[in-house]
TORPA-4810 file (N, C-alpha, C, O; in nm, 3 decimals):
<nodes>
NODE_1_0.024_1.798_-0.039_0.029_1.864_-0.166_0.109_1.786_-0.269_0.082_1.802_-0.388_X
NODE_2_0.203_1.707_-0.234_0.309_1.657_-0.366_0.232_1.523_-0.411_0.275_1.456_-0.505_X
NODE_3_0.147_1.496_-0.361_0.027_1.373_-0.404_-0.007_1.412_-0.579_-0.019_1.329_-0.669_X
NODE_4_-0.018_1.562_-0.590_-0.100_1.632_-0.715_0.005_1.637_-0.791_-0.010_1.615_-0.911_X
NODE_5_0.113_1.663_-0.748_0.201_1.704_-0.849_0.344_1.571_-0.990_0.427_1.486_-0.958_X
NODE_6_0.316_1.603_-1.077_0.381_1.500_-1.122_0.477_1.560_-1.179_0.512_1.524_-1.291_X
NODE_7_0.543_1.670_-1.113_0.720_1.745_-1.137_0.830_1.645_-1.068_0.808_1.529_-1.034_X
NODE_8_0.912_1.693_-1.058_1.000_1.649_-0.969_0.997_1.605_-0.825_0.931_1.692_-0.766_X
NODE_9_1.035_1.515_-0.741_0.969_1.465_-0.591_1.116_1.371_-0.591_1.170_1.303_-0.678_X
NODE_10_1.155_1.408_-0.427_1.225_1.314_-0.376_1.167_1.124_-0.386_1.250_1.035_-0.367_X
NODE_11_1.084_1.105_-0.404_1.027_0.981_-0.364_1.002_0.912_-0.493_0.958_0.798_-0.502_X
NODE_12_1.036_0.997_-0.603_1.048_0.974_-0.756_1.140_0.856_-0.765_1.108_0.751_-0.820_X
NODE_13_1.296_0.885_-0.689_1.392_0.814_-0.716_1.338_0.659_-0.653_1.259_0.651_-0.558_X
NODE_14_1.386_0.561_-0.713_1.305_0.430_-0.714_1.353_0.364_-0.581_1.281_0.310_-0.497_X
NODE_15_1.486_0.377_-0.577_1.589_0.328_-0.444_1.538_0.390_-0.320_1.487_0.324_-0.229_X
NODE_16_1.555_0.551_-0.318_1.493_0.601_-0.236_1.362_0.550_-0.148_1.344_0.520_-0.030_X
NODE_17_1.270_0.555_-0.279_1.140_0.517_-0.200_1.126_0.443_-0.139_1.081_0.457_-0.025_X
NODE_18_1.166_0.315_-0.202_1.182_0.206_-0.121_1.255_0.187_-0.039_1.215_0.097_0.034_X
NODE_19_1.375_0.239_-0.001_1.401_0.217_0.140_1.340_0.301_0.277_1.343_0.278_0.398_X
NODE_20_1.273_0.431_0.179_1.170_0.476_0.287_1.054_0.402_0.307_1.019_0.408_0.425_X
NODE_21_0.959_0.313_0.214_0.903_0.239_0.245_0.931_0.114_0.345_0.855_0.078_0.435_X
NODE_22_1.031_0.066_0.319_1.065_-0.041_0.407_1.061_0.022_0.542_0.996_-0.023_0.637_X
NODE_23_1.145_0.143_0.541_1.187_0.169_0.656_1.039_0.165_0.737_1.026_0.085_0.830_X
NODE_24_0.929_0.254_0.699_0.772_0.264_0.756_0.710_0.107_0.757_0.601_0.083_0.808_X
NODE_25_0.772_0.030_0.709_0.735_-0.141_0.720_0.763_-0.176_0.826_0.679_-0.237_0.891_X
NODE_26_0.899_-0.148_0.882_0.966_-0.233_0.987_0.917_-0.132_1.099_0.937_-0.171_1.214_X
NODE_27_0.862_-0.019_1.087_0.837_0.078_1.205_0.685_-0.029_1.249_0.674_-0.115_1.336_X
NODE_28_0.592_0.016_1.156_0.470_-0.053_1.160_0.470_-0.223_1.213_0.374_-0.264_1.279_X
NODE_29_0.567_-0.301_1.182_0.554_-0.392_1.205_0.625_-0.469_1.352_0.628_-0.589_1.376_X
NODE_30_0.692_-0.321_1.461_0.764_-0.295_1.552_0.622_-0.280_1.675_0.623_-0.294_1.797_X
NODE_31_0.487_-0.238_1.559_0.389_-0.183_1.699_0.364_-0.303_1.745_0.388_-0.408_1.686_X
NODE_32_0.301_-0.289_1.881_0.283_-0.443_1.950_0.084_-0.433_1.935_0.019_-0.533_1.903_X
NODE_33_0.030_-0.321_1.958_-0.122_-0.315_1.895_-0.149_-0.338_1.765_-0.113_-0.252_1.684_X
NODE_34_-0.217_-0.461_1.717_-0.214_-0.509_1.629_-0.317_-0.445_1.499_-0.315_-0.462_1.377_X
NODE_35_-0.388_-0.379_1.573_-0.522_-0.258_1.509_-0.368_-0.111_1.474_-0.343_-0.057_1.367_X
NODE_36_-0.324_-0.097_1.560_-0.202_0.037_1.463_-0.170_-0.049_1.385_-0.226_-0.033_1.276_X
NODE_37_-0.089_-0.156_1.391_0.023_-0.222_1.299_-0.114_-0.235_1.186_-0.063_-0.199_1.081_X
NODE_38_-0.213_-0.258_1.167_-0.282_-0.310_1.050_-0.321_-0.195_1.014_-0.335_-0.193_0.892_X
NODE_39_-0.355_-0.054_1.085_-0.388_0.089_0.989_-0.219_0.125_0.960_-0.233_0.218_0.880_X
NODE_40_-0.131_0.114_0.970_0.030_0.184_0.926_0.054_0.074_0.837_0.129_0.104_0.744_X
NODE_41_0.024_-0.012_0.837_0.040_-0.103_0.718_-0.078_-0.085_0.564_-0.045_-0.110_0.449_X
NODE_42_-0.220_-0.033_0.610_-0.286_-0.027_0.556_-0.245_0.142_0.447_-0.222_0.152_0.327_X
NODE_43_-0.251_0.236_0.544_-0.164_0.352_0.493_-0.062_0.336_0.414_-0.053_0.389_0.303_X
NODE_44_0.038_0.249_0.474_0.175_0.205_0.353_0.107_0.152_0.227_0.143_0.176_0.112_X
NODE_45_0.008_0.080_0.263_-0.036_0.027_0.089_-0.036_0.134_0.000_0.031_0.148_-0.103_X
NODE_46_-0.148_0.238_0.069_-0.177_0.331_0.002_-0.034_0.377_-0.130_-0.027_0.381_-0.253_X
NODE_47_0.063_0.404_-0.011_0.198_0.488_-0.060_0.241_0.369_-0.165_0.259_0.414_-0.278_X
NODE_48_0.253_0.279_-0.157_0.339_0.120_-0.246_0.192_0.161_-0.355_0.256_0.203_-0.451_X
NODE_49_0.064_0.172_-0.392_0.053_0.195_-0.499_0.045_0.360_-0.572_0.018_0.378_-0.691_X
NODE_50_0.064_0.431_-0.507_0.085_0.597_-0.537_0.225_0.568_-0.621_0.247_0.618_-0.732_X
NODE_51_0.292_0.502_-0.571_0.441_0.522_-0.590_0.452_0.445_-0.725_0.522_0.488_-0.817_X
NODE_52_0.387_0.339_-0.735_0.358_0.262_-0.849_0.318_0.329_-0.959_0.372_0.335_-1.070_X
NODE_53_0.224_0.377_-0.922_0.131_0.410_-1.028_0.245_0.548_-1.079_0.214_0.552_-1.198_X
NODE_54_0.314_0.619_-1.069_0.394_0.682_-1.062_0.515_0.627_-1.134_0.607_0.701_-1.167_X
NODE_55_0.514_0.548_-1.148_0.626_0.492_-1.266_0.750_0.386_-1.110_0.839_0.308_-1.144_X
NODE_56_0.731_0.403_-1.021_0.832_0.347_-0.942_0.858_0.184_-0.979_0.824_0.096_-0.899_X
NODE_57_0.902_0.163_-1.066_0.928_-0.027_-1.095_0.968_-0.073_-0.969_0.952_-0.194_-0.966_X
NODE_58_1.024_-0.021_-0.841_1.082_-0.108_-0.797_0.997_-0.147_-0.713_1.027_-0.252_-0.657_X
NODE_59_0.852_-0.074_-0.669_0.768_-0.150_-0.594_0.690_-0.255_-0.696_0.599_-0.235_-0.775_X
NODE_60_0.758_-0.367_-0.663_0.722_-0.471_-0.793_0.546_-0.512_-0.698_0.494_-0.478_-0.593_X
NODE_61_0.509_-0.610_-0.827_0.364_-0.630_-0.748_0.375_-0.733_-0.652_0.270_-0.747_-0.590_X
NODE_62_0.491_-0.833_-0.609_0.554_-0.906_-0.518_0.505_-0.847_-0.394_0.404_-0.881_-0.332_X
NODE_63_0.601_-0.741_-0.363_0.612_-0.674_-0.276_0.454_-0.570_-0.208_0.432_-0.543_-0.090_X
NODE_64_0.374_-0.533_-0.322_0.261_-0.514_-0.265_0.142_-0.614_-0.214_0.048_-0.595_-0.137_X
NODE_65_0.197_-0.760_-0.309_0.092_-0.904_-0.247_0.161_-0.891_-0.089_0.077_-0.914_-0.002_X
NODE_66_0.256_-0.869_-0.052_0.336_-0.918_0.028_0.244_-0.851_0.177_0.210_-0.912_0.278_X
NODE_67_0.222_-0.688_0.137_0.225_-0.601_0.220_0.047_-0.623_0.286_0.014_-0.592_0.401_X
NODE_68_-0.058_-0.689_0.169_-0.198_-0.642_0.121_-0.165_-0.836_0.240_-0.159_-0.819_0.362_X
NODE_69_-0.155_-0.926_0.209_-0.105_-1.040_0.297_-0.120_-1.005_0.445_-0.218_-1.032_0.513_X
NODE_70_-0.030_-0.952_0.478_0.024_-0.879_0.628_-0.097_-0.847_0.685_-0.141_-0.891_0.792_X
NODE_71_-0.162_-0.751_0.592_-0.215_-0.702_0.655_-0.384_-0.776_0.653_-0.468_-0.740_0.735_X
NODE_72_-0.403_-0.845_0.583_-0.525_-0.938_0.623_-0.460_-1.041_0.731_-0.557_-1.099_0.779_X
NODE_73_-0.365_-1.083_0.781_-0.345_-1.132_0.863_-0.393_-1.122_0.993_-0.461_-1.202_1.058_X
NODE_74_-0.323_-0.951_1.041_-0.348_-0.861_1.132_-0.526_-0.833_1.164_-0.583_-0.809_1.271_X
NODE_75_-0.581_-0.848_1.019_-0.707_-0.827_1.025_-0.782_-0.932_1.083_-0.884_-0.928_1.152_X
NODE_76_-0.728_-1.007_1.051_-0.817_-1.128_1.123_-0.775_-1.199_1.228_-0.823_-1.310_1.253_X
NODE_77_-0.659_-1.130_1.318_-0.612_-1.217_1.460_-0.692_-1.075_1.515_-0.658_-1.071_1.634_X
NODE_78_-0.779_-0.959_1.490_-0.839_-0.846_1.563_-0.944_-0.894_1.589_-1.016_-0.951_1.507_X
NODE_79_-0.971_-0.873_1.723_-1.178_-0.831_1.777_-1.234_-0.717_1.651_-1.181_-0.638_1.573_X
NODE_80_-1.359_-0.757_1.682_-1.450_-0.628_1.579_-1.398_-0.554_1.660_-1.314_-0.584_1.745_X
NODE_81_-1.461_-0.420_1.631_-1.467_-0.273_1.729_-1.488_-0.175_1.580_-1.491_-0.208_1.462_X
NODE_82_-1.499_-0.065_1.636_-1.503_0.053_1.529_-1.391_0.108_1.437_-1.386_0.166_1.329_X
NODE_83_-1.283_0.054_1.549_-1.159_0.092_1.491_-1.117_0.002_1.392_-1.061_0.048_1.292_X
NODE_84_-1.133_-0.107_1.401_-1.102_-0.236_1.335_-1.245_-0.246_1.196_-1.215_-0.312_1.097_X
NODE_85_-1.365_-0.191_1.200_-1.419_-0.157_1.097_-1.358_-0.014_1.001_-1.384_-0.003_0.881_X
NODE_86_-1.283_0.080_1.070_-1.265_0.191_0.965_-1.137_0.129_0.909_-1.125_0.136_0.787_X
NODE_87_-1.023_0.059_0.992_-0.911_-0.033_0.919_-0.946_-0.082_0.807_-0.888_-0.049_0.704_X
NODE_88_-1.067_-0.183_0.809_-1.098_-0.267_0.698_-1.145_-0.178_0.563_-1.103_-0.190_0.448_X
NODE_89_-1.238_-0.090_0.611_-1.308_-0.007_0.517_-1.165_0.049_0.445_-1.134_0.046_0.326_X
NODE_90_-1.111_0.087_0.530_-0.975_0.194_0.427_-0.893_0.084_0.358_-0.834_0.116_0.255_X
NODE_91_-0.881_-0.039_0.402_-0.755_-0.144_0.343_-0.904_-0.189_0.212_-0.861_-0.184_0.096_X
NODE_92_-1.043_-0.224_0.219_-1.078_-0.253_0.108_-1.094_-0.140_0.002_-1.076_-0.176_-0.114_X
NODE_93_-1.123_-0.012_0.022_-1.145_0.101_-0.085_-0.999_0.113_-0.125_-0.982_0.153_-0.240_X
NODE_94_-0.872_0.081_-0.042_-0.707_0.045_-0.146_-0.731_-0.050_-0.197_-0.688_-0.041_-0.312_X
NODE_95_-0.798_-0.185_-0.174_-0.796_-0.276_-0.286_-0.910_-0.234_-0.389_-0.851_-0.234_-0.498_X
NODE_96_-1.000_-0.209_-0.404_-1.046_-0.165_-0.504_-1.037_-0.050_-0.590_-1.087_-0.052_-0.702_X
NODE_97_-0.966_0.069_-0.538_-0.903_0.126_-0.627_-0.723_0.001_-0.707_-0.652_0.034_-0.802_X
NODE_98_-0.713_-0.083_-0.652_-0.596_-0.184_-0.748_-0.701_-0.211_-0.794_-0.716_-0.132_-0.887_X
NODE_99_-0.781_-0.272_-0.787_-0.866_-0.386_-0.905_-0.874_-0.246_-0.977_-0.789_-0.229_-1.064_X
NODE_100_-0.934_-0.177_-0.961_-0.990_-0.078_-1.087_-0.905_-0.028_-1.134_-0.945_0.041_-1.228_X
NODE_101_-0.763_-0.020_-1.116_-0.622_0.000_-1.209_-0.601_-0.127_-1.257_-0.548_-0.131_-1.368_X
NODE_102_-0.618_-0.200_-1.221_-0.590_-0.338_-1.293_-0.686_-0.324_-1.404_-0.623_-0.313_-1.509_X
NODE_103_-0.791_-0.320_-1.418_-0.900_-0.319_-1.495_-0.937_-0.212_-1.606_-0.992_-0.227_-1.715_X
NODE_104_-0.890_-0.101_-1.544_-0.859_0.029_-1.638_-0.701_0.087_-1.596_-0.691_0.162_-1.499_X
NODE_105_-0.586_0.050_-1.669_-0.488_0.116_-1.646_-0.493_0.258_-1.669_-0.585_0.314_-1.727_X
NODE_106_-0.388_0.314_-1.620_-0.325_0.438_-1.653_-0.211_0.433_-1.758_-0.104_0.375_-1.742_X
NODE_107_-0.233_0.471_-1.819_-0.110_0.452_-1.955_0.055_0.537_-1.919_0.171_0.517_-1.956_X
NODE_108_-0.001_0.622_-1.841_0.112_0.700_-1.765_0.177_0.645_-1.662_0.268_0.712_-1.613_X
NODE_109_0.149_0.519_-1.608_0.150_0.513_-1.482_0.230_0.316_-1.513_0.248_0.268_-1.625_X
NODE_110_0.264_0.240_-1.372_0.293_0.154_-1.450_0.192_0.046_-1.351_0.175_0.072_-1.232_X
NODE_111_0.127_-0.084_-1.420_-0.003_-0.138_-1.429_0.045_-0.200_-1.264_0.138_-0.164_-1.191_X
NODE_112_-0.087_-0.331_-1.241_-0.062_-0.409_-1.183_-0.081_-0.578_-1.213_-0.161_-0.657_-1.163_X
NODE_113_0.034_-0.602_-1.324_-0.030_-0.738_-1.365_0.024_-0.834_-1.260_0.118_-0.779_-1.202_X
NODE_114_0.010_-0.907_-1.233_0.035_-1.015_-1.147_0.010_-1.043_-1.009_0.039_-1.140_-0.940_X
NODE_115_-0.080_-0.877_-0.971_-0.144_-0.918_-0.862_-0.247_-0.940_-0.783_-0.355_-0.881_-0.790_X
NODE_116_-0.217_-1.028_-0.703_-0.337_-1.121_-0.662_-0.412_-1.065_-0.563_-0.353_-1.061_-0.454_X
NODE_117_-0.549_-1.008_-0.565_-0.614_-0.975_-0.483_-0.740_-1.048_-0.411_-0.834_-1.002_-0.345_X
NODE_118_-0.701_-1.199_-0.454_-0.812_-1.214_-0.428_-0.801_-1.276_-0.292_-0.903_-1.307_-0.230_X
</nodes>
């Protein structure tokens, strides 16, 4: 539910978030199955641009090349399988909802210039 809401939210505060983000970084990046570590990384994207788009400056766009990196890494030391197709499907519909904020900002929200998706 606090996805909808743009009142008040613990995850508002910029420090906060990000050290809860990190913290779900270093969890994710603790799994030894490399198909979890690439969907909990893929999920974290999600949150690093929610949080963005949300006014959070401190998830700079550094830090989301950093994360969107990782996780094509992971993607490509994996076998196919089904699981490893719904990974990809969910990590590309997060990159294309960035391109399409890149492309149409939110004026409320804060952009993504400088990052590289390609």
């Amino acid at each position: 539910m606090y996805l909808f809401f743009r009142s008040q939210w613990h995850l508002n505060e910029a420090s906060r978030a990000l050290d809860c983000l990190k913290k779900a970084g270093r969890v994710a990046q603790q799994c030894m199955d490399g198909g979890v570590q690439a969907q909990l990384l893929a999920e974290l994207l999600g949150r690093y641009a929610l949080l963005r788009e949300r006014g959070n400056e401190a998830l700079t766009t550094n830090l989301i090349d950093a994360v969107i990196q990782k996780i094509r890494e992971e993607l490509a030391n994996l076998d196919q399988s089904e699981e490893v197709e719904q990974i990809t499907k969910h990590f590309h519909n997060t990159l294309q909802h960035l391109k399409n904020r890149m492309e149409c900002p939110d004026p409320e929200g804060l952009g993504y210039e400088g990052l590289n998706l390609a």
